[in-house]
C-alpha positions as CSV (number, residue, x, y, z in Angstrom):
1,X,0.0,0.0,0.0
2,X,0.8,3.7,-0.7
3,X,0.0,6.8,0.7
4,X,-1.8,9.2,-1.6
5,X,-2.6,13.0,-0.2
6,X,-4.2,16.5,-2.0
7,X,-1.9,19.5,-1.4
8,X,-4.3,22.7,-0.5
9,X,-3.1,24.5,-3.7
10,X,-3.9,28.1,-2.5
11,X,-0.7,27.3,0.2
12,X,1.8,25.0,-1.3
13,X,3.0,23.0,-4.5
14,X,4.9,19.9,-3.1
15,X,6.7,17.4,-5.6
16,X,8.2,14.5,-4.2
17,X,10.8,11.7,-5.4
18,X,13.3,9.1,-4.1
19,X,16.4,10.3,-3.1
20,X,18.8,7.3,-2.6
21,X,17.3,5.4,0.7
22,X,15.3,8.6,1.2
23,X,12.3,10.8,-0.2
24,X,12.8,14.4,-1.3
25,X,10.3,16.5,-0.9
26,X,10.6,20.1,-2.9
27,X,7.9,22.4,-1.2
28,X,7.2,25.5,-2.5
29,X,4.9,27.5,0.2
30,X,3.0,30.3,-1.7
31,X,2.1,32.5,1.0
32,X,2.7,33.5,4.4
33,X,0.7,31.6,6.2
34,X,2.0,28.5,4.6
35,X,5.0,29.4,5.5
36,X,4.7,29.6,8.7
37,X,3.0,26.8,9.0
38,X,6.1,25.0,7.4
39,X,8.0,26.3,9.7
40,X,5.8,24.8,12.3
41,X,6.3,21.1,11.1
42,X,10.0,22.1,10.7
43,X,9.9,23.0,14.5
44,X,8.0,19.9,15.3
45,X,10.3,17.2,13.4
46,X,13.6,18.9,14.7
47,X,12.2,19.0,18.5
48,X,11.8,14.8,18.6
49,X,14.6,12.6,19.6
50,X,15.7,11.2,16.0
51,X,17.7,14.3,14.5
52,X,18.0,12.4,11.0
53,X,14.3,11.6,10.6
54,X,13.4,14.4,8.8
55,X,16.2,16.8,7.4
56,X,14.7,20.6,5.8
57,X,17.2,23.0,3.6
58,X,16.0,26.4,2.9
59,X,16.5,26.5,-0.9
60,X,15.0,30.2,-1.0
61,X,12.0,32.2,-2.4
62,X,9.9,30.9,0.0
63,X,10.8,27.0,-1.2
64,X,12.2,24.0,0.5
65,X,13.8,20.6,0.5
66,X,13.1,18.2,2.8
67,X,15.0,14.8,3.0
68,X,12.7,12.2,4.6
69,X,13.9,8.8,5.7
70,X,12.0,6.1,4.5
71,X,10.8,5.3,7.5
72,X,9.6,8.1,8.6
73,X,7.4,8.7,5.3
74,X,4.0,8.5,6.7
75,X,4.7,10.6,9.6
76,X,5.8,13.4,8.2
77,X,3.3,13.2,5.4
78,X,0.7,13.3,8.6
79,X,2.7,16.1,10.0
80,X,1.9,18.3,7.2
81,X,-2.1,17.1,7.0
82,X,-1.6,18.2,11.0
83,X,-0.4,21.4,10.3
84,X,-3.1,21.8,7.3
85,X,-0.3,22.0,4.1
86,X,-2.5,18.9,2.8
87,X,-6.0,18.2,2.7
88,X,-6.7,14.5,2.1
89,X,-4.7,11.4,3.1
90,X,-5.5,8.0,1.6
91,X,-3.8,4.4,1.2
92,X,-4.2,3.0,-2.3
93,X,-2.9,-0.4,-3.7
C-alpha cells in the first residue's frame, strides 16, 4: 500500500521523489501563512529525539527541500495534513 494526499493548492506546491534510501520533498509555500505553517512542522520534526528523521534545507524564495527517511514517510506526510499543508490522506494499492 501507498499513501496518496491533496496538497491545498492556494498554500503549497509539493513534488516529491526518491532520493537514494530517502524521499525528497521540494515544497514551494505560496504564501505567508503556509509558510509559517512550514515552519511549524520544521519546529516539530527537529524538537523529537531522531535528528536524522526528517532533514529541511532552505533553498530560498519561500521554497524548501526536505530529506525524509524512508521510515519516517507516513509521519511526516501526517505532520503536514496536522499542520493543514495537505487536505486528504489516503492508502491506495
Amino acid at each position: 500500500m501507498k499513501v496518496h494526499y491533496k496538497v491545498f493548492d492556494s498554500l503549497a506546491a509539493i513534488e516529491e521523489k526518491p532520493n537514494d534510501q530517502d524521499i525528497e520533498f521540494i515544497i514551494e509555500t505560496k504564501n505567508e501563512k503556509a509558510f509559517n505553517k512550514l515552519h511549524e512542522v520544521r519546529k516539530f520534526f527537529e524538537s523529537d529525539k531522531v535528528l536524522t528523521d526528517v532533514l529541511f534545507y532552505t533553498l530560498g524564495d519561500h521554497s524548501f527541500q526536505v530529506i525524509v527517511r524512508r521510515d519516517s514517510y507516513t509521519a511526516f506526510v501526517l505532520g503536514l495534513f496536522g499542520f493543514q499543508l495537505i487536505k486528504q490522506i489516503e492508502w491506495r494499492e
